[in-house]
N, C-alpha and C positions, 0 to 999 in steps of 0.2 A: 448315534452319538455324533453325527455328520458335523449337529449345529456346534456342538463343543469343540471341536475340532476348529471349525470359523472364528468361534470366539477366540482360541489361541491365538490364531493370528492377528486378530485384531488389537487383542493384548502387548501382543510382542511388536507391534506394527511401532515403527518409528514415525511419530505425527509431522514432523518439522521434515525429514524427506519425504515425505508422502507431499507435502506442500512444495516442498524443492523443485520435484517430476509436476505437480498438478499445474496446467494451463493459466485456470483461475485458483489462487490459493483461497478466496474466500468463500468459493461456490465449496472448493474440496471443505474445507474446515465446517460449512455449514452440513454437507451428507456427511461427515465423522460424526455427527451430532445424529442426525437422522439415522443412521446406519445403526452404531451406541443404540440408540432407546428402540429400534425394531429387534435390535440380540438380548435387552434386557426382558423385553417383552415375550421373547420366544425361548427364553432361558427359564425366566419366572413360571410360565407354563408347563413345560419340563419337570422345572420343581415340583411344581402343583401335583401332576400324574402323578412325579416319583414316589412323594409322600402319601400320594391314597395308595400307592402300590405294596408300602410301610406298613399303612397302617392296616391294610388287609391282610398280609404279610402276618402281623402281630395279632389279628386277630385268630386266624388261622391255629396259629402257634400256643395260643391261651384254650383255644378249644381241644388242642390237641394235648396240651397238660390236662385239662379238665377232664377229659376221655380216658385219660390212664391213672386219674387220680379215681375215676367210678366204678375203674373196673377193678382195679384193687380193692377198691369197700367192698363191691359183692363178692370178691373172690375170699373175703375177712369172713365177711359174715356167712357165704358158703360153708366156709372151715368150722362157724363156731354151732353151725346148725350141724355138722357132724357128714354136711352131703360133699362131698369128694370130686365126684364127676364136676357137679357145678361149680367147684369153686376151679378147676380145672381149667371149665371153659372161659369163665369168668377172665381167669390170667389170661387167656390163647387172645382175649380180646384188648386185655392188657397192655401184649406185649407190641400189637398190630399197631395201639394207641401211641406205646413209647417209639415206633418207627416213624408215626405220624409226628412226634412231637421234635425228633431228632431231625428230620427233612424240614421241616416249616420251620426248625431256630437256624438250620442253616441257609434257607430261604430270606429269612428274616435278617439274618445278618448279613448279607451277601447286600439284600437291597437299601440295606443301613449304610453299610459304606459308600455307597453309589448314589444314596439322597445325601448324604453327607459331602462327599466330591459337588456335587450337583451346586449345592447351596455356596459351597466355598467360590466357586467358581462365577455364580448368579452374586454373590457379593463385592467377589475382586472388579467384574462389570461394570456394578453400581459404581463401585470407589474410580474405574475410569471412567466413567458416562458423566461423574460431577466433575473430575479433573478436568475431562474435554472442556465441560461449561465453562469451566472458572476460568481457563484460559482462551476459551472463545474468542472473545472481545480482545483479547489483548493482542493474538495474533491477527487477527482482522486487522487493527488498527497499525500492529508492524506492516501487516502486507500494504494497508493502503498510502503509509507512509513511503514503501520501497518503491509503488507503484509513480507517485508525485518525484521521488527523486531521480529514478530511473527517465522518465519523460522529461525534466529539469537537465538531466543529462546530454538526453537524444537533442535538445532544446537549443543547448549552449554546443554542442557537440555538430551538427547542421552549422553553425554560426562560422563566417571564414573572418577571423580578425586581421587578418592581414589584408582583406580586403576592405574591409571597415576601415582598418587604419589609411589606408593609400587613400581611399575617398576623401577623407577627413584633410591630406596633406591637400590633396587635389586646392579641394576649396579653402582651406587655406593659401594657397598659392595664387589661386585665383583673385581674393579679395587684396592681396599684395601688389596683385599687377594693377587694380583698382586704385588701389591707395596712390600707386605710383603715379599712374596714369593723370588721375587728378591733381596731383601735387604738380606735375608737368605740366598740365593744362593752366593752372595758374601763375603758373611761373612764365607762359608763353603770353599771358593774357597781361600779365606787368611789363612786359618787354615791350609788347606794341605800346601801353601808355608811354614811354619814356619814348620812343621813333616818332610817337606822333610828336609829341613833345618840340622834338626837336627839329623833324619837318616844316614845323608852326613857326619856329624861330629860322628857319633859314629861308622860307614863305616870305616872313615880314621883313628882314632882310631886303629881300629881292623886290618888292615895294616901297621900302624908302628910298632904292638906291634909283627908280622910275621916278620918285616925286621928285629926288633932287635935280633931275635931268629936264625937269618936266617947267620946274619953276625958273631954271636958267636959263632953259629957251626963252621964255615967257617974259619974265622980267629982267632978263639981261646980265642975272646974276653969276657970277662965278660959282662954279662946282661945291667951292670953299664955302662960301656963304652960304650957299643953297641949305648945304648941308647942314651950313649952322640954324639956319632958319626953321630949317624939317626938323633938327634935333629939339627946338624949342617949341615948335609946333607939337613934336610928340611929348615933349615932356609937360604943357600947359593941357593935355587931352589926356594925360595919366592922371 
């Protein structure tokens, strides 16, 4: 009864911590399956022997009514034939028959309860070996969900947001000093147009105040005139 014994356990076995302890829950869940239909198979078996042991059992026990139901008719007819001795022996084999018949009913029922246990137990099997099935799939598919969240975890979990974020300020800050940088650079780049500017005019300046020097030597004219001349010079060349 070793294997009945296994099959208890397996019955009383809590599937959802057997999955909790198991490494891979899916490999476990698929031998509960495997496991299941090798206990139904070695249980159904079992059964098989039991009830040829039943029914021999019962046969035994019918031969053995049958043996003290024959030995009373000759022991009958013994008596009606008037011979004594024989109807005597006739009971003596009777009675050997009613011991036969009393040992093989409680043969018979002894192995009755025990095909009986047998079957109840190769049933409760079956009703979990279809429970494992039905729920197969369904814990598989929990397990493979826990597996994808649990890695989603480790995932985000590995991740240093704080350093993500300091990078993020980094170059942010960087493209500021950029922005800045160029806004300066333009602003340096309009300052020299307005110096040259004004270079230009104090350049031209410093050439008409040569021509009017230039022409007073020349022509003899006063600074005043000169000046008035170059002013009209420059302004008939605008």
């Amino acid at each position: 009864m070793g294997i009945f014994s296994r099959i208890g356990d397996v019955l009383k076995a809590n599937i959802n911590d057997m999955i909790d302890r198991a490494e891979d829950p899916e490999k476990m869940v698929k031998q509960i399956i495997i496991d299941l239909q090798k206990d139904v198979r070695t249980s159904t078996e079992a059964l098989g022997k039991a009830m040829a042991s039943q029914r021999i059992a019962e046969r035994q026990y019918q031969q053995a009514v049958r043996n003290s139901a024959n030995w009373e008719s000759k022991a009958k007819a013994a008596l009606a034939a008037g011979d004594t001795e024989m109807a005597k022996k006739a009971l003596s084999y009777k009675v050997k028959a009613d011991a036969d018949v009393e040992s093989t009913s409680q043969m018979l029922e002894t192995i009755t309860t025990q095909t009986e246990a047998i079957r109840d137990q190769v049933e409760a099997l079956k009703a979990k070996l279809e429970e494992a099935k039905s729920r197969q799939s369904m814990l598989i598919a929990r397990s493979q969900m826990a597996k994808t969240q649990k890695n989603l975890a480790q995932s985000m979990g590995g991740m240093d947001a704080s350093a993500a974020l300091d990078k993020f300020t980094r170059m942010e800050e960087k493209i500021e000093r950029q922005e800045a940088e160029a806004a300066a650079y333009a602003e340096i780049a309009g300052g020299s147009a307005d110096m040259q500017s004004f270079e230009q005019m104090e350049s031209d300046a410093k050439v008409d105040a040569e021509l009017q020097r230039l022409m007073a030597e020349m022509g003899g004219l006063s600074e005043t005139d000169a000046a008035d001349t170059a002013a009209a010079e420059g302004g008939a060349l605008i």
